[in-house]
C-alpha positions in Angstrom: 81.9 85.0 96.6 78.9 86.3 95.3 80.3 87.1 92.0 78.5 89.3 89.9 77.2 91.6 93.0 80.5 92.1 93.0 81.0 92.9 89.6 78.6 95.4 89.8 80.0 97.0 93.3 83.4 97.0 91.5 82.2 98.2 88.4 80.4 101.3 89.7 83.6 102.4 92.4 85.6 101.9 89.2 83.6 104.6 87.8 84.3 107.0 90.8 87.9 106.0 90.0 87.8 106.7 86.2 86.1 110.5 87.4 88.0 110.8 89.8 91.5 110.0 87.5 90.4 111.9 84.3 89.6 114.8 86.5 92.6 115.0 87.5 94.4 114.6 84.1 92.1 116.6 83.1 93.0 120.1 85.3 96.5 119.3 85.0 96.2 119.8 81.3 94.4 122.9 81.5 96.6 124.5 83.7 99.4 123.4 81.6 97.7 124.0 78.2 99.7 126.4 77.1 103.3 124.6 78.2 102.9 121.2 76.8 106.6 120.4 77.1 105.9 120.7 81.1 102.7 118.9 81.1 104.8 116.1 79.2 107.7 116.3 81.4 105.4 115.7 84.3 103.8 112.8 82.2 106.9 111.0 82.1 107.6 112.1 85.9 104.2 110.4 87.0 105.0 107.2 85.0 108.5 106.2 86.4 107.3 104.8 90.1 104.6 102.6 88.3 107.3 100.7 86.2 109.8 100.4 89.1 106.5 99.1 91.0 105.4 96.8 87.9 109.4 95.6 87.9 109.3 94.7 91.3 106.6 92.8 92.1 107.9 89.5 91.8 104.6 87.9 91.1 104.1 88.0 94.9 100.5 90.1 94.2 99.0 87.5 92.1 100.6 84.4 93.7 99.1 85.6 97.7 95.7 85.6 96.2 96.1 82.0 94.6 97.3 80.8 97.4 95.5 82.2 99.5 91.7 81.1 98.4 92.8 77.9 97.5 93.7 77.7 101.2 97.5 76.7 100.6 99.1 79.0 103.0 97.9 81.1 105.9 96.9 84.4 105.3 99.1 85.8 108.7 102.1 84.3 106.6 102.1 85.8 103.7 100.9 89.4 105.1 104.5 88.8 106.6 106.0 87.6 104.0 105.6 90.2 101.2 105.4 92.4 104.0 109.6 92.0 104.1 109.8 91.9 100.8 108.0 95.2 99.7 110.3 97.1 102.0 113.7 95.3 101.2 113.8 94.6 97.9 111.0 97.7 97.2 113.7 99.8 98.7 116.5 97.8 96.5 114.8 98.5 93.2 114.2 102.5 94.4 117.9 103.1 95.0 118.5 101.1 91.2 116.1 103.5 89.5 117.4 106.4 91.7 121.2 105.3 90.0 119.6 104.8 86.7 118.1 108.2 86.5 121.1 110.1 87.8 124.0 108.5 86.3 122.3 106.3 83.3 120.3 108.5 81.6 122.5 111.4 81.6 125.4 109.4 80.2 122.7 108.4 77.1 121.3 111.8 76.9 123.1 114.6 78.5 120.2 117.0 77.6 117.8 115.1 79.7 120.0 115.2 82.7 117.5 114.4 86.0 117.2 116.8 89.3 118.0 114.5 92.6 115.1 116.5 94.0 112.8 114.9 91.8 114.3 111.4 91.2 114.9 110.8 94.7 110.9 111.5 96.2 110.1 109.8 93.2 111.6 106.2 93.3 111.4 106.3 96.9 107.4 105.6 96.3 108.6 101.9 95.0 108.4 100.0 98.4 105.2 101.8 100.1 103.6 101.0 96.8 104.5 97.7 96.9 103.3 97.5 100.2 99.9 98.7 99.6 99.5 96.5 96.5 100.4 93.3 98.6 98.3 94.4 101.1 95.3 95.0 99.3 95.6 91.9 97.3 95.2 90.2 100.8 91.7 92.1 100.8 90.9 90.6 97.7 92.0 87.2 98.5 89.9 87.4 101.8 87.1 88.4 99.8 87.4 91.9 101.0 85.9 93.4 97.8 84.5 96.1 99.0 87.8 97.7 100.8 89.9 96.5 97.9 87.8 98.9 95.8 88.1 101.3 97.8 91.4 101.7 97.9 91.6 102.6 94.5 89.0 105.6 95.2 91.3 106.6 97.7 94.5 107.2 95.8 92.8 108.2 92.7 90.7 111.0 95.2 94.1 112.1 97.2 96.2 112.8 93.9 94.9 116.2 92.8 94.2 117.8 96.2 98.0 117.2 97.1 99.5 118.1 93.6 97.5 121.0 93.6 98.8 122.3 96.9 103.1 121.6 96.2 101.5 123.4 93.0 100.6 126.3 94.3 103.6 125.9 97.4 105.7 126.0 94.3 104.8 129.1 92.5 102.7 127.4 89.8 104.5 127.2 86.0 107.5 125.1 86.1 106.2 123.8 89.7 104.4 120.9 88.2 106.8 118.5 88.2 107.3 119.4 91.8 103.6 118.8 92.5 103.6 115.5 90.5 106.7 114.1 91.9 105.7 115.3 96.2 102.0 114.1 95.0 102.7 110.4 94.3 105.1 110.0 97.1 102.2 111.2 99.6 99.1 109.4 98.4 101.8 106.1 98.3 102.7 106.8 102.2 99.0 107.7 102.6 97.5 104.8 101.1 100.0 102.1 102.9 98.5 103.8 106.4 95.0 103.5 105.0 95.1 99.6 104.2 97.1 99.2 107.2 94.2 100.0 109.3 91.4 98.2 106.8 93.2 94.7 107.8 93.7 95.2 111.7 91.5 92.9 112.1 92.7 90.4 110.0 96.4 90.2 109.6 99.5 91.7 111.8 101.3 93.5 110.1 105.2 92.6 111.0 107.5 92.1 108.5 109.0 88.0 108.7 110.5 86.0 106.9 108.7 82.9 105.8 111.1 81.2 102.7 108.7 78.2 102.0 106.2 80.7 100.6 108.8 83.2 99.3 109.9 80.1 97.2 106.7 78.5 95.9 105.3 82.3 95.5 108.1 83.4 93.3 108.1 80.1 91.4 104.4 80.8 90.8 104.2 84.3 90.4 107.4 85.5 88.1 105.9 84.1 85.3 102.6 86.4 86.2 105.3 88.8 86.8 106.4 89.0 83.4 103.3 88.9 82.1 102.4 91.9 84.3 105.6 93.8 83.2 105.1 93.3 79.9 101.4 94.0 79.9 102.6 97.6 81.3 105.4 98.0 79.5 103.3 97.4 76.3 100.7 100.6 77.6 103.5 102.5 78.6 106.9 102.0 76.2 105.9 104.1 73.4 105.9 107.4 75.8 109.4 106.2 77.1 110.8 105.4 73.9 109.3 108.6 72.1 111.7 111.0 73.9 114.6 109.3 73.1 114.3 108.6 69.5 111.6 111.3 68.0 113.0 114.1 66.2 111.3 117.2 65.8 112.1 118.9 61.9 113.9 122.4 61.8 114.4 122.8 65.7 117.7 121.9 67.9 118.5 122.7 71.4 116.3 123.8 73.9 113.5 124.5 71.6 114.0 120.5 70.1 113.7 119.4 73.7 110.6 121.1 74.2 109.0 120.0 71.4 109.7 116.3 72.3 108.3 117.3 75.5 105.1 118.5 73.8 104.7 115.5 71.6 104.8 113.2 74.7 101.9 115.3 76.4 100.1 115.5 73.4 100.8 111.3 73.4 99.6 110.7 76.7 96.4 112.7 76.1 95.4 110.5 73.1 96.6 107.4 75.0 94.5 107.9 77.9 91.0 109.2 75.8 91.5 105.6 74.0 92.3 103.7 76.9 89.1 104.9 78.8 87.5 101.6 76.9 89.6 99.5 79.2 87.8 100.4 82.6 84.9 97.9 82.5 87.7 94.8 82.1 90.0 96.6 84.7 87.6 96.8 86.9 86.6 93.2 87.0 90.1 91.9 86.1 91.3 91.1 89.8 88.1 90.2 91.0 87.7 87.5 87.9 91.4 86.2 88.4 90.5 85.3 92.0 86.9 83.7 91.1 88.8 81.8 88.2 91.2 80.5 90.9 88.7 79.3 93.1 86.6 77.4 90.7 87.4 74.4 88.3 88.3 74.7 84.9 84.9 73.6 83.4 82.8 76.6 85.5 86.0 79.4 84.5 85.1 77.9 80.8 81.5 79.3 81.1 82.2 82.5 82.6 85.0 83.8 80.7 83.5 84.0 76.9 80.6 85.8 78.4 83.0 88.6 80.0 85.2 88.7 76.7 82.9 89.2 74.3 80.6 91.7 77.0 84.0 94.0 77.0 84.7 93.7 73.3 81.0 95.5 73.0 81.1 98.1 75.8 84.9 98.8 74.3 83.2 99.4 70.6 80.3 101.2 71.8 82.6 103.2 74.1 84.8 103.9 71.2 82.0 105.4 69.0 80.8 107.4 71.9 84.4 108.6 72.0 84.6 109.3 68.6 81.7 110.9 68.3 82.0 113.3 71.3 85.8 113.6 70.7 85.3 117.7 69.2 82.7 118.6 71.3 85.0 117.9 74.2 88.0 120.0 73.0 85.4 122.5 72.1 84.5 122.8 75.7 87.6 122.8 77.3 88.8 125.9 74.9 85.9 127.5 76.2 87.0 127.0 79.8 90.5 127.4 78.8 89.5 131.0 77.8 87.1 132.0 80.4 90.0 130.9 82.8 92.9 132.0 81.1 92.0 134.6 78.3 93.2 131.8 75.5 90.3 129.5 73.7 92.4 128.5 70.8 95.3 126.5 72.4 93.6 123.4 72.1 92.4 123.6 68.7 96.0 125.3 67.6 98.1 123.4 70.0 96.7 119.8 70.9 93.8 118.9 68.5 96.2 118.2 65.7 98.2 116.1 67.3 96.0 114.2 69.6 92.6 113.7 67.1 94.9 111.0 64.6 96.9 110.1 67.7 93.9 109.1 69.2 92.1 107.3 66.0 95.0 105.5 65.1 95.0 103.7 68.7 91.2 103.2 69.0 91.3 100.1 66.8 94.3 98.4 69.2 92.9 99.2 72.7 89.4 97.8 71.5 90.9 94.6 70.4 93.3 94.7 73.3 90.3 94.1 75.8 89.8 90.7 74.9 93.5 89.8 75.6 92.9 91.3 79.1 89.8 88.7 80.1 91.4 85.7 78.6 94.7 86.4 80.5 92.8 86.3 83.2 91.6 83.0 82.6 94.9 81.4 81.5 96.7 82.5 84.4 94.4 81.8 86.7 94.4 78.2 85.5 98.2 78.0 85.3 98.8 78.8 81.9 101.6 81.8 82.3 103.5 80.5 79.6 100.8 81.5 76.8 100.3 84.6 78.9 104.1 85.6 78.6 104.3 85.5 74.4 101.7 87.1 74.4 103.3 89.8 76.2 106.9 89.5 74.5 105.0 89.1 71.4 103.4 92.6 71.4 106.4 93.7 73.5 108.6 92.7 70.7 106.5 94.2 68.0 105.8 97.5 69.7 109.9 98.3 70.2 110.7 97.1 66.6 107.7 99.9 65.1 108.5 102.4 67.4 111.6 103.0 66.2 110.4 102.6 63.0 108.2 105.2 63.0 108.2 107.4 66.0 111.6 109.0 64.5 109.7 110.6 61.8 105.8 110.2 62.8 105.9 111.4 66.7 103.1 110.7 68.6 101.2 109.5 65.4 103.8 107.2 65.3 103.5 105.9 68.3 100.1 105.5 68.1 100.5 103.2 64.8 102.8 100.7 66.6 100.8 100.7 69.3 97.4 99.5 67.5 99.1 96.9 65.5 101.1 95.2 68.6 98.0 95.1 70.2 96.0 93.5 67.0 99.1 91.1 67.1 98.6 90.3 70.9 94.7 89.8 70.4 95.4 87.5 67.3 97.6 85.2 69.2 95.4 85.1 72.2 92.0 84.5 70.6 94.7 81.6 68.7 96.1 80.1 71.7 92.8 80.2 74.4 90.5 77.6 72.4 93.8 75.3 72.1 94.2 75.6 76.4 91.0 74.0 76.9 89.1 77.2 76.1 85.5 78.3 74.4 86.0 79.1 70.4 87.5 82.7 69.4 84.2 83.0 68.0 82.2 82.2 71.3 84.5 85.2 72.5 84.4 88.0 70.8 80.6 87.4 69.1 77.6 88.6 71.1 74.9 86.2 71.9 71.1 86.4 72.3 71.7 85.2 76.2 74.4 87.4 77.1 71.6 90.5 77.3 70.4 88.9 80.6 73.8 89.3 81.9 73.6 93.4 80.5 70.0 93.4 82.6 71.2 91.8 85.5 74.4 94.2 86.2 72.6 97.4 84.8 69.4 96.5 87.3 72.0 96.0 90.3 73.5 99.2 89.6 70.2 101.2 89.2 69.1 99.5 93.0 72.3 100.7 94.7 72.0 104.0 93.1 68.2 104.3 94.1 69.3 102.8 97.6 71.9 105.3 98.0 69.7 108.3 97.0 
C-alpha cells in the first residue's frame, strides 16, 4: 500500500464528504430555523440507526480487515460470513430498537411517545447498513482505497436530494422527520446495491455460514467493538441524555417539550461546528488501522507520533479558524435566512446564544480528543483493545456522571462542559497509557517537530498535482 498517496486521495474525498455533509446540515437548518424543536426532533431521528449500527457490529468490521491483510482467512469467506451476519442479527437488533422505541420509551416518558411510521423505516436501516459497512471494509482490506472512499461520497451526496424530495412529498413544516427518517433508509438500501456491484469482481456475495471465522472474528473484534460503541456513544450521549433530563425554567407541557427539542438542535449545531476538527484523523483513521496491521510494531512506532501530533495542529489551527469565522458565518446565514424567508434575525435571536458558548465550551475537548483517535488506532491495531476500552468506559463514565450533573440546569451548555472534560480525561489517559504499550513519548506526540513540515509539503504538493491534474 502506498501509504501516504493514499492519505492524500483520502484526505481530499473526505473533504467532498465534509461539503457534502455540512451542506446538508446546513439547509436543513435553514429551512427549519424558525422551528428548532423540529429541527431537533429530526436530530435525534437521524441519530438512532447509527447507534443500533455502532451496537451491532460485533467487531466483525475491524476484525475482516485484520484478518484479512495479514492473510489469515480468505477474503470469499468472510464476504460470506458477515454477509449472514449483517442480515440476521442486523435484522435482530432492528426489531430490538423497533420494541425499545415503541414500548420502552413511552413507558419512561409518556410525552415522548414514538410514531410506528417513523420508528419502523428507521431501525429497519440496521442490517443494510451493516451490510455496506462490512462490505466496504473488504475494500479496504483489499486495498481498495479508492472505492472505499467513495462510498462515503456517495451516501453523504444521496442524503439531501432524497430528504428534500419526502420533504417536499410531505408538505414541508412538520414533514421533516418524515424526510429524515425515508432519507436514511434509502441512501442505506442504495448504498448496499452500490458496493454490491464495486466488489463483483472480487467477492460473491452469498450469505454462509463459516463459524471458525465467526469465532476468532468475534473474539477479536468485540473488544474493538466496545471500543467503537463507546467511542460513539461518547460523541453522541450527551444529545440522548439531554432530552430526558434537561429542564427548561417556567415552561411545562407542550411548550416544555419543545423547548427541549430546541435545545437539542441548538446542541447538535455546536457539536458538529466543533467536531469539524475531527475530519483530517477520520479520514485517515481506517486507512492507518489497516497499514498498522500490516506492518511490525517498530515501523507503526514511527508513523503514528508523526500523525498524532500533525492532527493535534490542523485540530488547533482549525479551531482558531472556527473561532474566528464563527459570527461571520451566522451573519451570513441571517442574511440568506431573510432573503429566503423574510426573517434575518432568527439566528442571532434564536440560535447564536445558545450555540456560540455551546460551541466554545467543546472546542478545547474535541481538539484534545484527536490525539486519542490516532493512538487508538495504533493500539488496536497492535492488539491492545484492553487500553482502548478504559479509555472509552473512562470518558464514557465521566460524560454520564456530568451530564446529569449539569445538563438539568445548564442545557446544551451543559452538555457541552461534560463533554470537553470527558474528553481531556480520555486524552490524559491515552497520552499515559501509549508510551507504557511500547509507544513514542506523550511529548513526541502531541509536540511538532522541525521534520514533520516535510510531511505538511509532501501531502499539500500531492493534493495540489491531483487538483491541477483534474483541472
Amino acid at each position: 500500500m502506498n501509504f501516504r498517496r493514499w492519505v492524500v486521495f483520502s484526505f481530499a474525498m473526505h473533504i467532498v464528504v465534509i461539503a457534502l455533509d455540512k451542506g446538508a446540515g446546513l439547509v436543513l437548518t435553514m429551512l427549519l430555523a424558525e422551528n428548532a424543536d423540529y429541527k431537533g426532533y429530526a436530530d435525534l431521528l437521524t441519530t438512532l440507526p447509527f447507534i443500533l449500527m455502532s451496537v451491532g457490529n460485533l467487531g466483525l468490521a475491524t476484525s475482516l480487515v485484520y484478518f484479512v491483510r495479514r492473510e489469515n482467512y480468505d477474503v470469499q469467506k468472510v464476504a460470506e460470513a458477515t454477509s449472514l451476519v449483517a442480515l440476521v442479527w442486523g435484522s435482530f437488533i432492528a426489531l430490538l430498537g423497533m420494541a425499545v422505541m415503541l414500548f420502552l420509551v413511552p413507558w419512561l416518558r409518556p410525552d415522548w411517545s414514538a410514531q410506528p411510521w417513523l420508528v419502523i423505516p428507521l431501525c429497519s436501516c440496521v442490517p443494510f447498513l451493516l451490510l455496506s459497512s462490512y462490505l466496504n471494509s473488504i475494500q479496504l482490506a483489499t486495498e481498495r482505497v479508492r472505492d472505499y472512499n467513495l462510498m462515503h461520497v456517495l451516501g453523504s451526496a444521496t442524503f439531501l436530494p432524497l430528504f428534500l424530495l419526502f420533504y417536499w412529498l410531505g408538505g414541508g413544516g412538520a414533514a421533516a422527520a418524515q424526510g429524515v427518517v425515508l432519507g436514511r433508509l434509502s441512501v442505506a438500501v442504495l448504498m448496499v446495491g452500490a458496493v454490491w456491484w464495486m466488489l463483483r469482481g472480487v467477492v460473491k456475495v452469498r450469505p454462509r455460514l463459516h463459524l471458525d471465522f465467526l469465532r476468532k472474528g468475534i473474539a477479536f473484534g468485540w473488544k474493538a467493538n466496545v471500543t467503537s460503541v463507546l467511542s460513539y456513544l461518547n460523541h453522541r450521549l450527551d444529545l440522548l441524555i439531554l432530552p430526558f433530563v434537561f429542564v427548561p425554567l417556567g415552561l411545562v407541557g407542550q411548550a416544555s417539550i419543545g423547548a427541549v427539542k430546541a435545545e437539542v438542535a441548538f446542541y447538535s449545531l455546536a457539536v458538529t461546528l466543533a467536531e469539524l476538527v475531527w475530519h483530517f484523523p477520520e479520514a485517515l483513521r481506517d486507512l492507518f488501522f489497516s497499514k498498522v496491521a500490516g506492518e511490525t510494531h517498530e515501523q507503526a512506532r514511527k508513523v503514528t507520533p508523526v500523525l498524532s501530533r500533525m492532527c493535534l495542529a490542523v485540530a488547533v489551527i482549525g479551531t482558531l479558524l472556527l473561532i474566528a469565522g464563527f459570527w461571520p458565518l451566522f451573519g451570513m446565514l441571517g442574511v440568506i435566512h431573510g432573503w429566503l424567508r423574510g426573517n434575518a434575525d432568527v439566528f442571532h435571536t434564536g440560535w447564536l446564544p445558545t450555540v456560540w458558548p455551546a460551541f466554545l465550551w467543546l472546542a478545547p475537548g474535541t481538539v484534545a480528543f484527536t490525539v486519542v483517535k490516532i493512538l487508538q488506532n495504533d493500539l488496536a491495531a497492535r492488539g491492545h483493545l484492553n487500553a482502548c476500552m478504559k479509555s472509552g468506559a473512562l470518558s464514557f463514565v465521566t460524560m454520564i456522571a456530568l451530564d446529569v450533573l449539569w445538563i438539568p440546569s445548564g442545557g446544551a451548555i451543559g452538555a457541552a462542559q461534560a463533554s470537553t472534560v470527558a474528553y481531556l480525561v480520555a486524552a490524559a489517559y491515552m497520552l499515559w497509557i501509549y508510551p507504557r504499550l511500547g509507544g513514542a513519548s506523550a511529548l513526541e506526540c502531541i509536540v511538532p517537530q522541525r521534520g514533520d513540515m516535510q510531511y505538511v509539503r509532501e501531502i499539500a504538493s500531492g493534493i495540489w498535482r491531483k487538483l491541477r491534474r483534474r483541472g
